[in-house]
C-alpha positions in Angstrom: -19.6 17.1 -21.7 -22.3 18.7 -19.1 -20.5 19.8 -16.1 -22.8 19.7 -13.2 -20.8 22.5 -11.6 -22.2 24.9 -14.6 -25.7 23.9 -14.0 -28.7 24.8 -11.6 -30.3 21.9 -9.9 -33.7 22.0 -12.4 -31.6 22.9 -15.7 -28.8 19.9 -14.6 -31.8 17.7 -14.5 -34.0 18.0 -17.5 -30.4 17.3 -19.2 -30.1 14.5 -17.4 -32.9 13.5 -19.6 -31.7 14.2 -22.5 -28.4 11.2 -22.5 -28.1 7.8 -22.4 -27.7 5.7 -19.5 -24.4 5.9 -18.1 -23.8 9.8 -19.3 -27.0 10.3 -16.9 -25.4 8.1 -14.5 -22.4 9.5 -14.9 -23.6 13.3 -14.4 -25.2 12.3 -11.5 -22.1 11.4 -9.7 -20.5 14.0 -11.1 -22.9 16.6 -9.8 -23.0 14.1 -6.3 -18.8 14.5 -6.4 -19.3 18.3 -6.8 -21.8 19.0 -4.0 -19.2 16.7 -1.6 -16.0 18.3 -2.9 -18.1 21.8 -1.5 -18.5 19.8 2.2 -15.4 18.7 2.4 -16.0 15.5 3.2 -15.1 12.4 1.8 -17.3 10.1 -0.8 -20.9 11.1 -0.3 -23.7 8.0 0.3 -24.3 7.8 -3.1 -20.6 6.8 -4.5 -20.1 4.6 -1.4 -22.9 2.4 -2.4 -21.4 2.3 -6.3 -18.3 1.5 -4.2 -20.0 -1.2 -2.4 -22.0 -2.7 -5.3 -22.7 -6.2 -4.2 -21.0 -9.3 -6.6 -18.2 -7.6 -8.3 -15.2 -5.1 -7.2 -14.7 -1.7 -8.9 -12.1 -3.9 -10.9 -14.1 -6.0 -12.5 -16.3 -5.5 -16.0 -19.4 -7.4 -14.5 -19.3 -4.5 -11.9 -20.2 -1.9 -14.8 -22.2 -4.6 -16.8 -26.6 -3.9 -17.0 -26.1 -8.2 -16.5 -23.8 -7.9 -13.8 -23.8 -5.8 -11.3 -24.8 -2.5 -12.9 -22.4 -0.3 -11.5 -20.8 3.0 -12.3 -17.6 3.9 -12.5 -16.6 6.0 -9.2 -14.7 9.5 -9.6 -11.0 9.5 -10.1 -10.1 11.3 -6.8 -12.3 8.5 -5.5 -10.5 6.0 -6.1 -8.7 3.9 -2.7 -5.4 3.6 -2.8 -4.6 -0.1 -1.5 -2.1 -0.6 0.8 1.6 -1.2 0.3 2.3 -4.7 -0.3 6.2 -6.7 -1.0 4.3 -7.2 -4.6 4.7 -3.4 -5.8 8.2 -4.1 -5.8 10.8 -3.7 -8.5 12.0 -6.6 -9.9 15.5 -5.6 -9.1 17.2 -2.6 -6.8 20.5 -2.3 -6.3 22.0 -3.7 -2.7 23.9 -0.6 -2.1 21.7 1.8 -0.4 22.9 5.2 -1.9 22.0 3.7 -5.4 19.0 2.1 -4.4 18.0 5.2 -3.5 18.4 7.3 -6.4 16.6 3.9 -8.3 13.7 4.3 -5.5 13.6 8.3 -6.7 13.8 7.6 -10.1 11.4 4.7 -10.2 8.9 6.9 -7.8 9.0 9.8 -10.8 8.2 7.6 -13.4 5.3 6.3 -11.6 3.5 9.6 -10.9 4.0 10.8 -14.5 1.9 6.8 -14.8 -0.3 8.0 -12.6 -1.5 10.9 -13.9 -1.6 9.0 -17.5 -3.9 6.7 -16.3 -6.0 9.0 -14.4 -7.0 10.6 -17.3 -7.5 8.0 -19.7 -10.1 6.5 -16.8 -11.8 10.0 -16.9 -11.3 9.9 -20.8 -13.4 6.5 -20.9 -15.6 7.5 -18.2 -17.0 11.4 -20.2 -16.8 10.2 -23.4 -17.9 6.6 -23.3 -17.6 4.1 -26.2 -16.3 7.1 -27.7 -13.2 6.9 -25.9 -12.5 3.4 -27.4 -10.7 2.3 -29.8 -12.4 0.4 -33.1 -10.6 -2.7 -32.3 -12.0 -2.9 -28.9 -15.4 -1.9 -30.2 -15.5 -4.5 -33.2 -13.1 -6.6 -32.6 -12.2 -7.5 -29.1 -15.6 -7.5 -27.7 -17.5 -8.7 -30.6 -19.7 -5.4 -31.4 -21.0 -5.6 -27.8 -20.4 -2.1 -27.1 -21.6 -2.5 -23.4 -18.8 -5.1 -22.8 -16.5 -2.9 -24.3 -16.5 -0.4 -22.4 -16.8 -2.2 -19.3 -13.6 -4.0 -19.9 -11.9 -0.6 -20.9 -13.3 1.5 -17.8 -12.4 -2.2 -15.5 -8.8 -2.1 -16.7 -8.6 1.8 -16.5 -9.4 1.5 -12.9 -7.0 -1.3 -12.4 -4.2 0.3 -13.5 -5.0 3.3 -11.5 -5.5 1.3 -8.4 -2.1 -0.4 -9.1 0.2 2.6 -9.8 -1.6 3.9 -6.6 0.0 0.7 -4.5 3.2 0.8 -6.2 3.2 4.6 -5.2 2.2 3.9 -1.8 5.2 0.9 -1.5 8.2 3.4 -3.0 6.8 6.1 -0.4 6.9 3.7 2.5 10.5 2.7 0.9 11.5 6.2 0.2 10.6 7.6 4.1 8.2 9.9 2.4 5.2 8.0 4.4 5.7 8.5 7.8 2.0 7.1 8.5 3.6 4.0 7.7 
């Protein structure tokens, strides 16, 4: 993988040249990530509009599809965390409030160790491409369509980043730990 950080402007670009379609893509807003990580600032104009892509959501594989949308998948740290919602709720917490709150802790540990799993499988699918799939999603589950493939897998990577996020953001709220809320 080409990091943008270890190139010069005219050397990043004539290897920009030299890959396929979304690892050109890709190291552009990689190298668009790095120049606004150096400003400070939040998501530069370039990943907002991949954000805003008209048609389909971040989560869904038309948004990455050539015949959809023709997106791009955003950086990780990119990523918005929704807000919390009654639906990132355990199934069942205990009524007394001293247990419930070591089942809060507890549950809130095991989600940020999810967290970071999924956060770098999506940056696993999104530098290394098909690559990053599996033969049965290649051959298999998408029919040899590799485009689909990884569509599906970078969609569903997102998706269970952006969930563990609201779940995250609900046992915070729960926990006291959010005090925005």
């Amino acid at each position: 993988m080409i990091r943008a950080a270890d190139c010069s402007a005219a050397h990043f670009v004539k290897r920009l040249m030299k890959r396929d379609h979304h690892s050109t893509i890709q190291l552009a807003l990689d190298f668009d990530a790095r120049q606004t990580e150096h400003q400070g600032a939040g998501p530069s104009a370039h990943v907002q509009r991949e954000i805003d892509c008209p048609g389909y959501d971040l989560g869904h594989p038309w948004h990455y599809l050539a015949r959809g949308c023709g997106g791009i998948p955003i950086p990780v740290q990119h990523i918005p965390s929704p807000s919390p919602s009654p639906h990132d709720a355990p199934l069942k917490l205990a009524a007394n409030p001293v247990k419930r709150s070591v089942q809060l802790r507890a549950i809130y540990q095991d989600e940020q160790h999810r967290l970071a799993d999924f956060k770098a499988r999506y940056q696993e699918i999104v530098e290394h491409g098909v690559g990053a799939l599996s033969r049965y999603d290649r051959e298999i589950a998408h029919g040899g369509d590799l485009e689909l493939a990884w569509a599906c897998s970078i969609a569903l990577a997102y998706n269970h980043v952006v969930s563990c996020l609201g779940r995250l953001a609900w046992l915070r709220r729960e926990l006291g730990l959010d005090r925005s809320a």
